[in-house]
N, C-alpha and C positions, 0 to 999 in steps of 0.2 A: 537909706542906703547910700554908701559914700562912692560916688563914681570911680572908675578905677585910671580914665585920663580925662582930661577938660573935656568938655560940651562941644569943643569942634573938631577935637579928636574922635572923640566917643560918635558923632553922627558920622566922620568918616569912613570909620571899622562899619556903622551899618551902612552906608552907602554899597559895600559891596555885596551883601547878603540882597539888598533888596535889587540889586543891577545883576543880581545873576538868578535870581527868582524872574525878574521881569524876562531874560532870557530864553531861560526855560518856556516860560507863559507861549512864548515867541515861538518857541521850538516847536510844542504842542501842538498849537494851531495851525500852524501850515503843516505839520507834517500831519498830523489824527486825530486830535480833538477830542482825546482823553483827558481833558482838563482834574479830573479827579487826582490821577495822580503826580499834582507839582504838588497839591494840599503837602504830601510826605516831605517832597524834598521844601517846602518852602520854613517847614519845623525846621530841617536839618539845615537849612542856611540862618535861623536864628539862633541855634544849641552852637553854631561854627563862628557867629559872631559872639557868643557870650561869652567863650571860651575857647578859641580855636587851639591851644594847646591839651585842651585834654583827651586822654586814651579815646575817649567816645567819638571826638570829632577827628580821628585820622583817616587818611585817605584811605588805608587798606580800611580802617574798622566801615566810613562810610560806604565805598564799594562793596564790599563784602556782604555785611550785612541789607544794603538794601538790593542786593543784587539776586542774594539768595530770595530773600522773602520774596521778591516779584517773581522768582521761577516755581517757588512752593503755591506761594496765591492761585498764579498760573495753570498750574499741573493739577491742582484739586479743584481747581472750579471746573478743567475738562475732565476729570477722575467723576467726581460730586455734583457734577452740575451747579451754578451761581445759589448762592444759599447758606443756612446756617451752620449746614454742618463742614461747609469747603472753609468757611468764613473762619469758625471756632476751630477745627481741625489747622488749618496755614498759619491762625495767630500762635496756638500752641507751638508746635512744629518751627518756628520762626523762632519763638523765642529762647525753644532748646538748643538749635543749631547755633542761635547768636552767642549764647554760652557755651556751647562747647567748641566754637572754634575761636574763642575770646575775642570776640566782633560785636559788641552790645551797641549799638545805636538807636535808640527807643521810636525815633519816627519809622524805624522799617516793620514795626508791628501795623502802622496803618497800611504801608504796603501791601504786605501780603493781604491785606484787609481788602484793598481798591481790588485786587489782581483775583482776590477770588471773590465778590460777590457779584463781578461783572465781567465775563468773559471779552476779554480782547483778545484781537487778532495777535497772531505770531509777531506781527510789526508793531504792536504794544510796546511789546517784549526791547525789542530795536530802539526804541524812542526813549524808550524809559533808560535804557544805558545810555544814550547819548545825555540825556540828562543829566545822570548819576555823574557822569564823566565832566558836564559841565559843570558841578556843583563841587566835584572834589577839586577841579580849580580854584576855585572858590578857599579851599584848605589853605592851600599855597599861598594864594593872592594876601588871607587874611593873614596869614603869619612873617609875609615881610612886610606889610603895612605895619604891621604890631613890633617888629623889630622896628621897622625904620620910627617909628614916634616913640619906642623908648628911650631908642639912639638920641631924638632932636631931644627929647624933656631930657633926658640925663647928662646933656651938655649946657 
């Protein structure tokens, strides 16, 4: 596989996927110590450095989509109680919603996964948006990096 900019570009674009993973980690812990769910966003800051221009990694697609899934996880683990049927019922349910409101993000299928096999508290809910929120930074961050090194290579 042929890289798509040198070796010290290419580790730059990840420098910030993994500095806004470690973020989050960061976030988690002081605030609740639901560590399960950065597992989602830590996929989505990988799929953001592989490709930060595609429909999948936009900021509305990743808010949207992993916002929904953690209120669906959420709602059926208290609906169902934590278990297989909150767990099968939120993955489904997640993935129809991500298609029909053309929001396809594939780590938010773990979300709603996290959000309903283990009931968290409403400040879950809270922690896990600031995250999402840190992470779609992340979107932004990666797409003027990725300008600004096509700009320097194409000069």
């Amino acid at each position: 596989m042929q890289r798509r900019l040198g070796l010290r570009d290419e580790l730059l674009l990840a420098l910030l996927p993994t500095v806004t993973v470690l973020l989050v980690l960061g976030l988690v812990k002081t605030l609740g110590g639901q560590h399960l769910l950065c597992a989602t966003l830590a996929s989505s800051a990988m799929l953001i450095y592989l490709d930060p221009k595609h429909e999948t990694n936009t900021v509305r697609t990743l808010v949207l989509a992993q916002m929904t899934a953690a209120l669906v996880g959420w709602a059926l683990c208290l609906l169902f109680g934590p278990g297989y049927l909150a767990a099968g019922t939120s993955m489904t349910l997640t993935i129809v919603l991500m298609i029909l409101l053309n929001a396809v993000h594939p780590p938010a299928a773990s979300t709603a996964l996290a959000f309903s096999l283990r009931l968290g508290e409403k400040s879950s809910l809270t922690i896990f948006g600031l995250a999402v929120g840190i992470t779609a930074a992340l979107v932004l961050l990666q797409r003027v990096v990725l300008w600004f090194l096509n700009r320097t290579v194409g000069t």
